[in-house]
N, CA, C and O atoms as CSV, one atom per row, in Angstrom:
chain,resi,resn,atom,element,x,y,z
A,1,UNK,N,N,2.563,-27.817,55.772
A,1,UNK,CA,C,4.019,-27.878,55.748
A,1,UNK,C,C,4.561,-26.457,55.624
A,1,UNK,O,O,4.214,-25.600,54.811
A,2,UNK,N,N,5.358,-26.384,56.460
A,2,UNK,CA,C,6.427,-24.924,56.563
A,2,UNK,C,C,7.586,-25.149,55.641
A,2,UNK,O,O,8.043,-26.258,55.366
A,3,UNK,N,N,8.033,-23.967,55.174
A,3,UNK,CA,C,9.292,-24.098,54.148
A,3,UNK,C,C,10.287,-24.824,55.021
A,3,UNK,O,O,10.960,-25.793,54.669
A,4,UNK,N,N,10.295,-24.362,55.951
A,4,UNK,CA,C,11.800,-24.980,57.130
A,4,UNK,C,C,11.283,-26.047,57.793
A,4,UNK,O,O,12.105,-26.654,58.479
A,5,UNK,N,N,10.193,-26.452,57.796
A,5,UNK,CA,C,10.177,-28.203,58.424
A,5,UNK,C,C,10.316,-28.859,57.680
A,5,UNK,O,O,9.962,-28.788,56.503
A,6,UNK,N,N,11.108,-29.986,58.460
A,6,UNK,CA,C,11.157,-31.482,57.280
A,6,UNK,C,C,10.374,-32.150,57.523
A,6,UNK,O,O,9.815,-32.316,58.607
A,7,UNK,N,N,10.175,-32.730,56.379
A,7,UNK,CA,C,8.954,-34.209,56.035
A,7,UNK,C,C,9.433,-35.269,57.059
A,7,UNK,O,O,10.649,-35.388,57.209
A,8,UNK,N,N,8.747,-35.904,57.643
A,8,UNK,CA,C,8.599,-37.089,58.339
A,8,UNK,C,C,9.366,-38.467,57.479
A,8,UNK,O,O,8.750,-38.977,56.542
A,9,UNK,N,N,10.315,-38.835,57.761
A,9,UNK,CA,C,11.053,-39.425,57.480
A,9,UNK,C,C,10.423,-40.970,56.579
A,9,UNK,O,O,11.015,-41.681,55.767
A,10,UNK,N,N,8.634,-41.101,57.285
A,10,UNK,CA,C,8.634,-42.095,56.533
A,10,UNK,C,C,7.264,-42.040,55.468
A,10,UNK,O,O,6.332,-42.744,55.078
A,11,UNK,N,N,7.990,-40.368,55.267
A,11,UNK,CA,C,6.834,-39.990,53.854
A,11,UNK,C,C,7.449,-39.472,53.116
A,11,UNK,O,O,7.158,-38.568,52.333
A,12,UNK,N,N,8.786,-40.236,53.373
A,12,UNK,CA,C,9.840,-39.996,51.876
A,12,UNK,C,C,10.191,-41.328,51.147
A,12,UNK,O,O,10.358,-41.616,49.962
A,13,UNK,N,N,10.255,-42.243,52.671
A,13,UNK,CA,C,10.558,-43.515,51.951
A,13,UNK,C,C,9.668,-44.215,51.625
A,13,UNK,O,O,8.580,-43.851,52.071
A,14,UNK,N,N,9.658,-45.214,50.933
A,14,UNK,CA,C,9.356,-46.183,50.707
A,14,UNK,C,C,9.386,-48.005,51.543
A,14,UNK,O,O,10.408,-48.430,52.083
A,15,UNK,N,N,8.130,-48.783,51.470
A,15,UNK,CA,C,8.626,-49.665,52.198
A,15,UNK,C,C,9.963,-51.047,51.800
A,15,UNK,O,O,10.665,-51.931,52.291
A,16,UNK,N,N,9.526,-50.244,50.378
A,16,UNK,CA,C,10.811,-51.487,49.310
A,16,UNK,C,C,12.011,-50.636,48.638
A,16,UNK,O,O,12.455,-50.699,47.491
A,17,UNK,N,N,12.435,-49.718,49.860
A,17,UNK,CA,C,13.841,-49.097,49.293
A,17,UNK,C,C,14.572,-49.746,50.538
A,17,UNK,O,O,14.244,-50.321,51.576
A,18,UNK,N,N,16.180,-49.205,49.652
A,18,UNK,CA,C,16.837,-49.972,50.430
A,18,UNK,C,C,17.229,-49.256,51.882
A,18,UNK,O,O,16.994,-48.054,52.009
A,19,UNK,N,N,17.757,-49.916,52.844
A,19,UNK,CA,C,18.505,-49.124,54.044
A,19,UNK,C,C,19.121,-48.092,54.558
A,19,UNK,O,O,19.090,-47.557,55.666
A,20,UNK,N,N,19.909,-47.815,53.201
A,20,UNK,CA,C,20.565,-47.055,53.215
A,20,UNK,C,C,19.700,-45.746,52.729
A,20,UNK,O,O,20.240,-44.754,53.220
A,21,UNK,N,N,18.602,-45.396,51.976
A,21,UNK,CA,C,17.862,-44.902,51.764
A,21,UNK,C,C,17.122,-44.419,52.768
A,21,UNK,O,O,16.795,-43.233,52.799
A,22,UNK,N,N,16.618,-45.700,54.136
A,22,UNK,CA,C,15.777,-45.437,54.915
A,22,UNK,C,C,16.358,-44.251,55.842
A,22,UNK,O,O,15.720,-43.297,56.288
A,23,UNK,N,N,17.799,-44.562,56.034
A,23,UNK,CA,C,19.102,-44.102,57.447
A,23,UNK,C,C,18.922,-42.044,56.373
A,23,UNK,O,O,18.757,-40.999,57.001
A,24,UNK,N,N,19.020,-42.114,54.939
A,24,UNK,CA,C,19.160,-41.177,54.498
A,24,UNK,C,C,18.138,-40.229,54.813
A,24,UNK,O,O,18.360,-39.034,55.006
A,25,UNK,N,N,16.600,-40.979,54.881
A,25,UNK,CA,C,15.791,-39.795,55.295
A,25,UNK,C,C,15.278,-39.386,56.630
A,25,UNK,O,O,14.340,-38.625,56.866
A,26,UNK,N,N,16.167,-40.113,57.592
A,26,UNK,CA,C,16.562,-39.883,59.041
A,26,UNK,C,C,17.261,-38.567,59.172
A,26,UNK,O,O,16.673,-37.559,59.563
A,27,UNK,N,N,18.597,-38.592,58.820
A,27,UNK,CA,C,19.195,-37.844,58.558
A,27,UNK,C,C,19.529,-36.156,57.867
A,27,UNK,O,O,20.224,-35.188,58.176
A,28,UNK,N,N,18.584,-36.523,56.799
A,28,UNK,CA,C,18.935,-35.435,55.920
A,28,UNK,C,C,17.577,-34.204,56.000
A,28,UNK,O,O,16.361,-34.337,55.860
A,29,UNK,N,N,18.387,-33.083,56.270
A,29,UNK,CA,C,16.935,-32.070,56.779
A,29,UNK,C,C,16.432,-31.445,55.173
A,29,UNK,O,O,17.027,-30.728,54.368
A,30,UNK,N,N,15.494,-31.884,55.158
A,30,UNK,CA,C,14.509,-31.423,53.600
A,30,UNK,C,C,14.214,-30.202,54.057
A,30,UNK,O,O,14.576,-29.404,53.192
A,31,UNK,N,N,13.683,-29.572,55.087
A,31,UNK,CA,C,13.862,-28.558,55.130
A,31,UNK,C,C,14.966,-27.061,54.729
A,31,UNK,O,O,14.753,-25.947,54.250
A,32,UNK,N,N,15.969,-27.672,55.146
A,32,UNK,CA,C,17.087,-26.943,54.768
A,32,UNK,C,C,17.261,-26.593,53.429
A,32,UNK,O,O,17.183,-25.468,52.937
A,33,UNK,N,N,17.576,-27.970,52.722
A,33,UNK,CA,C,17.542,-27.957,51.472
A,33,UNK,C,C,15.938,-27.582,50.394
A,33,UNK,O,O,15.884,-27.324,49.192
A,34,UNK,N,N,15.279,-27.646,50.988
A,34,UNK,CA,C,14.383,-26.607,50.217
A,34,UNK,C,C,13.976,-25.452,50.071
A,34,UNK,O,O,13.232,-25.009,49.197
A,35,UNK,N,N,14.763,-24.611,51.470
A,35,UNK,CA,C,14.865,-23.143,51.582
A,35,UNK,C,C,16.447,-22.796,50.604
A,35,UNK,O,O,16.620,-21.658,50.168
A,36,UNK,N,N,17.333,-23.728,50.392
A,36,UNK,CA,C,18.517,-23.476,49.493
A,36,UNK,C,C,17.770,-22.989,48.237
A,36,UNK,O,O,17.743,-21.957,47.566
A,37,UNK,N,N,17.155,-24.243,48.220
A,37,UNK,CA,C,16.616,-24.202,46.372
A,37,UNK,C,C,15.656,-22.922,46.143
A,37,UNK,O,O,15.581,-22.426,45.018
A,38,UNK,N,N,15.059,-22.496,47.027
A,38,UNK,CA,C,14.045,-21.924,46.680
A,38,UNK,C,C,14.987,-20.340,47.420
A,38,UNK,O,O,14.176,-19.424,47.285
A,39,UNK,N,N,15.831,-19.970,47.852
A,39,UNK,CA,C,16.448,-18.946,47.877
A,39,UNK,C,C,17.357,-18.872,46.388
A,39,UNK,O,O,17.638,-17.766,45.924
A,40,UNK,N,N,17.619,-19.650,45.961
A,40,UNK,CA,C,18.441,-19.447,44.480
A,40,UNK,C,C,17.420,-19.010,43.579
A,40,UNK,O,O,17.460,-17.975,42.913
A,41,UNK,N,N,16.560,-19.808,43.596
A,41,UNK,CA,C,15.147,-18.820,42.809
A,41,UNK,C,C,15.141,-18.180,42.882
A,41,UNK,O,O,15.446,-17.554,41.867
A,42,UNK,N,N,14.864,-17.514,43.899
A,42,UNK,CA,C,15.040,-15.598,44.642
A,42,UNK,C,C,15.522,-15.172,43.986
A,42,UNK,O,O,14.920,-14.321,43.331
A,43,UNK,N,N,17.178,-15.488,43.629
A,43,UNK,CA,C,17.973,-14.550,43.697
A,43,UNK,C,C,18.085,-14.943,42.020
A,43,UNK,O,O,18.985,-14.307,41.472
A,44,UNK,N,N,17.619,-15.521,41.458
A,44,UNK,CA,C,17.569,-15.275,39.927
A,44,UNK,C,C,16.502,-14.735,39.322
A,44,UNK,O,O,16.269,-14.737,38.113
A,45,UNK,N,N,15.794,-14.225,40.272
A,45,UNK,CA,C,15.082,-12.980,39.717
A,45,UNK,C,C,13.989,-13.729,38.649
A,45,UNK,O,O,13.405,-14.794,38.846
A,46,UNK,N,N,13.883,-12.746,37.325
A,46,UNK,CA,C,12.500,-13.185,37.271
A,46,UNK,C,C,12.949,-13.750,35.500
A,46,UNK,O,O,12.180,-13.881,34.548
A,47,UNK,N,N,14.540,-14.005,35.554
A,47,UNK,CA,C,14.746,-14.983,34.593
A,47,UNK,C,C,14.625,-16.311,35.130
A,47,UNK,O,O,14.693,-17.297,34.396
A,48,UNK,N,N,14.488,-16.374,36.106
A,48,UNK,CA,C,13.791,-17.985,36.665
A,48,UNK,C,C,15.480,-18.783,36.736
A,48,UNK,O,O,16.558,-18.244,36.484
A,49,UNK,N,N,15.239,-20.092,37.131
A,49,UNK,CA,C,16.455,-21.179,37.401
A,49,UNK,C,C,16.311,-22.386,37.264
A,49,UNK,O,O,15.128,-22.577,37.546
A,50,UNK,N,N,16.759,-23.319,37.013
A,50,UNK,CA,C,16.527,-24.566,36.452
A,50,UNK,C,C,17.262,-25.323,37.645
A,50,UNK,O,O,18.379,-25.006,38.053
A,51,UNK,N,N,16.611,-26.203,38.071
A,51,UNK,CA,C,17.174,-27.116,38.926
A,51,UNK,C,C,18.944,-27.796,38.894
A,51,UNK,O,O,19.776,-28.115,39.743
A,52,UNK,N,N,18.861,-27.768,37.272
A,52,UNK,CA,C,20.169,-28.440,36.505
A,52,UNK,C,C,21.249,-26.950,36.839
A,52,UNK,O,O,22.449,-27.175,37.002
A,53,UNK,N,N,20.880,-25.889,36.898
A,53,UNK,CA,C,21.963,-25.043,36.792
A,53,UNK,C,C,22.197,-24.630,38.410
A,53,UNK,O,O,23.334,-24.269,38.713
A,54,UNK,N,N,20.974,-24.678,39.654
A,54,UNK,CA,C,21.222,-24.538,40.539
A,54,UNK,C,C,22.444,-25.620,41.224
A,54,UNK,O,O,23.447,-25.305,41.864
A,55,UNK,N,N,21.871,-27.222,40.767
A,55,UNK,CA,C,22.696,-28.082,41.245
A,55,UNK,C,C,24.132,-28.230,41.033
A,55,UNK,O,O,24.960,-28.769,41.767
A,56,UNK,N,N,24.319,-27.529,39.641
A,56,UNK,CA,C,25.536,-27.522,38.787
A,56,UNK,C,C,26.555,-26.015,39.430
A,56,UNK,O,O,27.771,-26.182,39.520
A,57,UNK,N,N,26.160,-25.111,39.693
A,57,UNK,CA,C,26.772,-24.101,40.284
A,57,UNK,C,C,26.956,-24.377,41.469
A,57,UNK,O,O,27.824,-23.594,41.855
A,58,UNK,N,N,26.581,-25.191,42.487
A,58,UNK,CA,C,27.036,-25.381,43.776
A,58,UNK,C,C,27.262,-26.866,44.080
A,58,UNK,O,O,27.251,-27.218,45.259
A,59,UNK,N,N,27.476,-27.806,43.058
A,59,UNK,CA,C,27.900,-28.628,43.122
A,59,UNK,C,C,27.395,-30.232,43.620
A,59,UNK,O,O,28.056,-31.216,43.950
A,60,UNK,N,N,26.088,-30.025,43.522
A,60,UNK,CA,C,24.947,-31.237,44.207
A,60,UNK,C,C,24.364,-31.837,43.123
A,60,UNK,O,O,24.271,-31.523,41.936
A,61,UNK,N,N,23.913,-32.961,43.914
A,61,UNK,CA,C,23.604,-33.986,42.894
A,61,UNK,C,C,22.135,-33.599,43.021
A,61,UNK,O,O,21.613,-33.296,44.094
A,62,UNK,N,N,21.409,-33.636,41.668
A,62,UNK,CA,C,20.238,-33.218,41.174
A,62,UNK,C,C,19.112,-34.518,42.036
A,62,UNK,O,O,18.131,-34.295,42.746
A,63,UNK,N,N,19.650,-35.710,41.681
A,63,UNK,CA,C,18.783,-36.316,42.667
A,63,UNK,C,C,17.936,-35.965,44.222
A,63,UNK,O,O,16.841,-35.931,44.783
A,64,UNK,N,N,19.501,-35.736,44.385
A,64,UNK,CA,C,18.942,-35.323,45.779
A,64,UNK,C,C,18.373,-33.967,46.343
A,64,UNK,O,O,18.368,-33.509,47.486
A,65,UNK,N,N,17.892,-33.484,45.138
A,65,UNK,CA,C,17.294,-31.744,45.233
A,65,UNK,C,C,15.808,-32.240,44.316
A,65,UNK,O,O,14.751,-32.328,44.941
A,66,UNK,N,N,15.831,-32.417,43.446
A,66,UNK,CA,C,14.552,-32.299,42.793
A,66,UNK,C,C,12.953,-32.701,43.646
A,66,UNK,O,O,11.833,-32.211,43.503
A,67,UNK,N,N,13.400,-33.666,44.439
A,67,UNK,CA,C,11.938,-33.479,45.346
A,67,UNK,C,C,11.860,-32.582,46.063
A,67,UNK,O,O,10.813,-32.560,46.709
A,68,UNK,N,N,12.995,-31.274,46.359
A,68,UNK,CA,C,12.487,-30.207,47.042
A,68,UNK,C,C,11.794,-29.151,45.977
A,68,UNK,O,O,10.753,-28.525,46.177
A,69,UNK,N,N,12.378,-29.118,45.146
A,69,UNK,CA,C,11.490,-28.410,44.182
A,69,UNK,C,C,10.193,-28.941,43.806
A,69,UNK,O,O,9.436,-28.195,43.186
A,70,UNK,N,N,9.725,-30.444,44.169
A,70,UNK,CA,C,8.414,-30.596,43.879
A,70,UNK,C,C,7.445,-29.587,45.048
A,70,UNK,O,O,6.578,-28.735,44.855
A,71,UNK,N,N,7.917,-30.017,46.003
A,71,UNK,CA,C,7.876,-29.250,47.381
A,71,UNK,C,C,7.702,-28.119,47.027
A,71,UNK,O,O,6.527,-27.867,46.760
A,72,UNK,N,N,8.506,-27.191,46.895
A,72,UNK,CA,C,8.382,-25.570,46.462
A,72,UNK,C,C,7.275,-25.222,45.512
A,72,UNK,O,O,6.853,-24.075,45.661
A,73,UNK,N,N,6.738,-25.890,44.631
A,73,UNK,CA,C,5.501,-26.052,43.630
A,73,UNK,C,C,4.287,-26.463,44.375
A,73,UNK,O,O,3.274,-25.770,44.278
A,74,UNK,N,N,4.301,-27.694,45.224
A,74,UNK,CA,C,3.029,-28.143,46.031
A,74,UNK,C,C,2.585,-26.942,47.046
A,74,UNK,O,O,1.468,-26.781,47.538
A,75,UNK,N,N,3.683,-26.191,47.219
A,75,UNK,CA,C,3.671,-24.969,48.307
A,75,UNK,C,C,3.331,-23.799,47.726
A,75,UNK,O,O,3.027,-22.809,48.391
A,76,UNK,N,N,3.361,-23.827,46.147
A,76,UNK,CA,C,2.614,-22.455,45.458
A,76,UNK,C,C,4.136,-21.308,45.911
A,76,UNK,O,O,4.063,-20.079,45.883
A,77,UNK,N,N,5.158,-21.945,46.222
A,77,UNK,CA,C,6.030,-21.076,46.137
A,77,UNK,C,C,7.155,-20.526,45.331
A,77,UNK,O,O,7.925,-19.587,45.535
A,78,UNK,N,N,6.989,-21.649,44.047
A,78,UNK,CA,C,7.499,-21.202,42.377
A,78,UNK,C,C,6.464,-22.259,42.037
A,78,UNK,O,O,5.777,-23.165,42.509
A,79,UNK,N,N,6.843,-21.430,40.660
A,79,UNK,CA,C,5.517,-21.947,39.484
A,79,UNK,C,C,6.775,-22.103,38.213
A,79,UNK,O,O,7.934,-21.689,38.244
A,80,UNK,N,N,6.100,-22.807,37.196
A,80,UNK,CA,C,6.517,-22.771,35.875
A,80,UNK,C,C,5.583,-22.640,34.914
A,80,UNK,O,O,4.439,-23.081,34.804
A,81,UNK,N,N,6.566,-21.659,33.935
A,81,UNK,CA,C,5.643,-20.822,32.903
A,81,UNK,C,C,5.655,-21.575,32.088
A,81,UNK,O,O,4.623,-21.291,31.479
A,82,UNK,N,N,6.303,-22.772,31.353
A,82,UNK,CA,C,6.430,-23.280,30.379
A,82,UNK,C,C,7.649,-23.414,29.390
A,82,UNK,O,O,7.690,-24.096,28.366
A,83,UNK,N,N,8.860,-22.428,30.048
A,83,UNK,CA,C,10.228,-22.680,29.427
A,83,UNK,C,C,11.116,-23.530,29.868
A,83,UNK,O,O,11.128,-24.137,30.939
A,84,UNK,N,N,11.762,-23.548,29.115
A,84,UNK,CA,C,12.932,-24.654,29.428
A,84,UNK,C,C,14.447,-23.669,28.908
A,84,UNK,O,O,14.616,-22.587,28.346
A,85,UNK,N,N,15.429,-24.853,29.515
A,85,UNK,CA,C,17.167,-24.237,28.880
A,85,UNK,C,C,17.677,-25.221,29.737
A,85,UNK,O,O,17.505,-25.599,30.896
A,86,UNK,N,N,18.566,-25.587,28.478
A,86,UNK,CA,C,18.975,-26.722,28.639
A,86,UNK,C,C,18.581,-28.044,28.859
A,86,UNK,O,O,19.343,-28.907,29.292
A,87,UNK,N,N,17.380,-28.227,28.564
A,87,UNK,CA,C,16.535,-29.697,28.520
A,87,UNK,C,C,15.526,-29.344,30.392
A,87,UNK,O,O,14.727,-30.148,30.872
A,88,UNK,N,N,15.829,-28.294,30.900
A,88,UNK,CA,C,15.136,-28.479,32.021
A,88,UNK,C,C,14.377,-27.503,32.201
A,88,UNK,O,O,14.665,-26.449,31.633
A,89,UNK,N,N,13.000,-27.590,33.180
A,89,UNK,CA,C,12.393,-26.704,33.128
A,89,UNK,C,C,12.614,-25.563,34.111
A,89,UNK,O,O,13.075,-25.814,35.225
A,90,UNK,N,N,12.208,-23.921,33.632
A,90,UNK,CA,C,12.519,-23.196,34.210
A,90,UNK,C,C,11.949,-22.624,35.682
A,90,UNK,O,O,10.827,-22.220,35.375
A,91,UNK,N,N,12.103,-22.403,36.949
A,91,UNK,CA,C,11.606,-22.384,38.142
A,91,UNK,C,C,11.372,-20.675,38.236
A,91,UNK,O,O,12.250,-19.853,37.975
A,92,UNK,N,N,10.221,-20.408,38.596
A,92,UNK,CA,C,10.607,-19.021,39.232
A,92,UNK,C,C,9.482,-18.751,40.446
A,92,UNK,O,O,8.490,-19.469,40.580
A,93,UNK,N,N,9.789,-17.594,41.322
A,93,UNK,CA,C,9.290,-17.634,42.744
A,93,UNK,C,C,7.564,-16.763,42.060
A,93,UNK,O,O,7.298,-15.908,41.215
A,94,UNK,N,N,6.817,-17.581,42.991
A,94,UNK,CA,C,5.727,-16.989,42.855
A,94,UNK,C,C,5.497,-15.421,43.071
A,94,UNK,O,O,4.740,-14.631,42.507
A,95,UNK,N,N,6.299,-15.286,43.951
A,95,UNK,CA,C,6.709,-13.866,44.450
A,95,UNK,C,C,7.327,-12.667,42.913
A,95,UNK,O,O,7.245,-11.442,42.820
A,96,UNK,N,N,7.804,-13.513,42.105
A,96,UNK,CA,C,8.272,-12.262,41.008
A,96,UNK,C,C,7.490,-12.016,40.067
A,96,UNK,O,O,6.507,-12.710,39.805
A,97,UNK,N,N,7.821,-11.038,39.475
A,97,UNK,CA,C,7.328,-10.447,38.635
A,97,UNK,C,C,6.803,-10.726,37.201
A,97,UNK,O,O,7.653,-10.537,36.331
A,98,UNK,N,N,5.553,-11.144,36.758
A,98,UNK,CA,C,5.194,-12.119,35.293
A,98,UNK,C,C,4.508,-10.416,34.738
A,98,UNK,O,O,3.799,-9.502,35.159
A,99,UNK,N,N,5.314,-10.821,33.516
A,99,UNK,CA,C,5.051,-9.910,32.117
A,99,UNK,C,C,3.731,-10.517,31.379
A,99,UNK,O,O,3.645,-11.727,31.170
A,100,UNK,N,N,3.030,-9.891,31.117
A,100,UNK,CA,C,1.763,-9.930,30.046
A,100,UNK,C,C,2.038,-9.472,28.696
A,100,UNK,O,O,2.816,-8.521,28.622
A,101,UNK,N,N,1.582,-9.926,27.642
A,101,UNK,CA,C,1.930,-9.421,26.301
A,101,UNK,C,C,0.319,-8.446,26.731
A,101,UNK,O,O,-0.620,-8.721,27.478
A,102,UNK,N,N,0.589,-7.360,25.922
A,102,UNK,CA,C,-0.176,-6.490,25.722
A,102,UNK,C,C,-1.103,-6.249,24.785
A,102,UNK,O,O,-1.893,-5.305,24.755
A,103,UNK,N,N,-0.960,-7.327,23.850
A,103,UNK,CA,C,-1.853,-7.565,23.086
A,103,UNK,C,C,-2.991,-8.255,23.214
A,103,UNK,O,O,-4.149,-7.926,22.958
A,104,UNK,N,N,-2.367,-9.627,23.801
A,104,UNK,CA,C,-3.272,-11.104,24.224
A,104,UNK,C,C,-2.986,-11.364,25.051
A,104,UNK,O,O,-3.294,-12.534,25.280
A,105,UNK,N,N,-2.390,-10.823,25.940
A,105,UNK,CA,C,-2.881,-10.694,28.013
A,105,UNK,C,C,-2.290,-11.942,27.702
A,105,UNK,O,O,-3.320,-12.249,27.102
A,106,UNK,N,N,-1.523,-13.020,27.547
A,106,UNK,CA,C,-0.279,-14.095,27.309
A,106,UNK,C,C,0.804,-14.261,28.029
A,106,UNK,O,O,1.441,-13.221,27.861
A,107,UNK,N,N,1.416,-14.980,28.761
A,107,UNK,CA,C,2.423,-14.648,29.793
A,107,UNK,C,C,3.631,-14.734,28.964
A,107,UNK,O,O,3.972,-15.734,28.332
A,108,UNK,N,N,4.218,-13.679,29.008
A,108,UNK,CA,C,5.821,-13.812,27.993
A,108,UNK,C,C,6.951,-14.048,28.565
A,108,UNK,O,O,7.617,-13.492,29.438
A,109,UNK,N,N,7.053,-14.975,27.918
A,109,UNK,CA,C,8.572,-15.776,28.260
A,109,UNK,C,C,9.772,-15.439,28.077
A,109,UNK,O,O,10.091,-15.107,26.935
A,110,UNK,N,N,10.770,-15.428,29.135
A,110,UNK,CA,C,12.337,-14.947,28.755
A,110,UNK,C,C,12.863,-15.649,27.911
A,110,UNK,O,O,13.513,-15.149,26.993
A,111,UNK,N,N,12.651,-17.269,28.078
A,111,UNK,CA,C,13.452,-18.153,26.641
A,111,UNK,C,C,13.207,-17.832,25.526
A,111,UNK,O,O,13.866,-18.338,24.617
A,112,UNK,N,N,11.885,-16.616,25.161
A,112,UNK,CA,C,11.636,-16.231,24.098
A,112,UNK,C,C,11.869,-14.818,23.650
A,112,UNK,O,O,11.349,-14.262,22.683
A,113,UNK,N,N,12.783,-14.296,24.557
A,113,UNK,CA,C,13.206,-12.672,24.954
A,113,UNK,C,C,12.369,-12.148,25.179
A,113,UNK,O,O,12.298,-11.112,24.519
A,114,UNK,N,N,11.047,-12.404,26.279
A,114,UNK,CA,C,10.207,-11.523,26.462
A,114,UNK,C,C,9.276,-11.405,25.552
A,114,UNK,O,O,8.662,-10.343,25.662
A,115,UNK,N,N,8.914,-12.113,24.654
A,115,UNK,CA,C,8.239,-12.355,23.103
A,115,UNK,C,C,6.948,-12.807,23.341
A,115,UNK,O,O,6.980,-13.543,24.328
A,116,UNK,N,N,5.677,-12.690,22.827
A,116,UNK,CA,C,4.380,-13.301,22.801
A,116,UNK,C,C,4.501,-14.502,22.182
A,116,UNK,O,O,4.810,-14.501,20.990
A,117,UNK,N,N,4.391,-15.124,22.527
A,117,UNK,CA,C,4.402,-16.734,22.438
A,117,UNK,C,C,3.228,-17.858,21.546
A,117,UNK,O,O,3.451,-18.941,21.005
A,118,UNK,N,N,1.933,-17.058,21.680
A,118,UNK,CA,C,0.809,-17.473,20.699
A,118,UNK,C,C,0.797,-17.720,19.677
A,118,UNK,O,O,1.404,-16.733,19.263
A,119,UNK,N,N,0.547,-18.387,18.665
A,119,UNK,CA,C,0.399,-18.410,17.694
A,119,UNK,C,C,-0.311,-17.071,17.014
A,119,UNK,O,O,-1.472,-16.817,17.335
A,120,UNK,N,N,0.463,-16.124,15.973
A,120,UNK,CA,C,-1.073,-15.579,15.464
A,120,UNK,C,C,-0.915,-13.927,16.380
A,120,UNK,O,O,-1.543,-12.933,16.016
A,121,UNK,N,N,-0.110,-13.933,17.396
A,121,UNK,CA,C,-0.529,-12.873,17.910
A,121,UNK,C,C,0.171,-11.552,17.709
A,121,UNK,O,O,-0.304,-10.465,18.038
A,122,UNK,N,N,1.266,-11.733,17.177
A,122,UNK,CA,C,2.577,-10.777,16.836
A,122,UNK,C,C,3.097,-9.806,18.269
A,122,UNK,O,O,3.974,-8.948,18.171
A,123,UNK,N,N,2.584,-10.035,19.201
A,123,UNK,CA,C,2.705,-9.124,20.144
A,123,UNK,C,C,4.022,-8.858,21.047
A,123,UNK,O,O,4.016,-7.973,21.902
């Protein structure tokens, strides 16, 4: 799968959803919308983005985005470190930049200001 192709319409649906569901994944280019999501990543750099704040700043319903972000993960093209804000987890592009604590080689987290995260490690 390419970032800009869409999924085959009937490897989104289901055989026991409804119609209107089926006509939706006719229609709607997953492609598109997963180069959106995953360009907002980009551009939030390497404080990462939460699905909830991408959808919420441009005005979309989270439903209909979150399987592109599964997408963007199955594609190794954001990862998550393990933070959250605001109850959701944080996205960032495989492409940026991950901090190491220097003590215990630990990946340090912005929800934690950049802080070693280990138990035990003070770093």
């Amino acid at each position: 799968m390419d970032l800009f192709d869409d999924i085959e319409p009937k490897k989104i649906v289901r055989a026991t959803d409804p119609l209107s569901s089926k006509i939706a994944a006719q229609i709607t280019p997953s492609g598109k919308s997963r180069t959106f999501i995953y360009d907002e990543v980009i551009k939030a750099g390497s404080r990462g983005a939460t699905l909830k704040e991408i959808c919420s700043q441009n005005d979309l319903q989270m439903s209909s985005y979150s399987s592109r972000a599964s997408e963007l993960e199955r594609l190794k093209l954001v990862h998550y470190q393990g933070d959250r804000r605001d109850g959701s987890r944080v996205m960032r592009s495989s492409k940026s930049e991950i901090k190491l604590c220097g003590k215990c080689s630990g990946v340090l987290l912005s929800f934690y200001e950049f802080k070693c995260h280990f138990p035990g490690c003070g770093g």
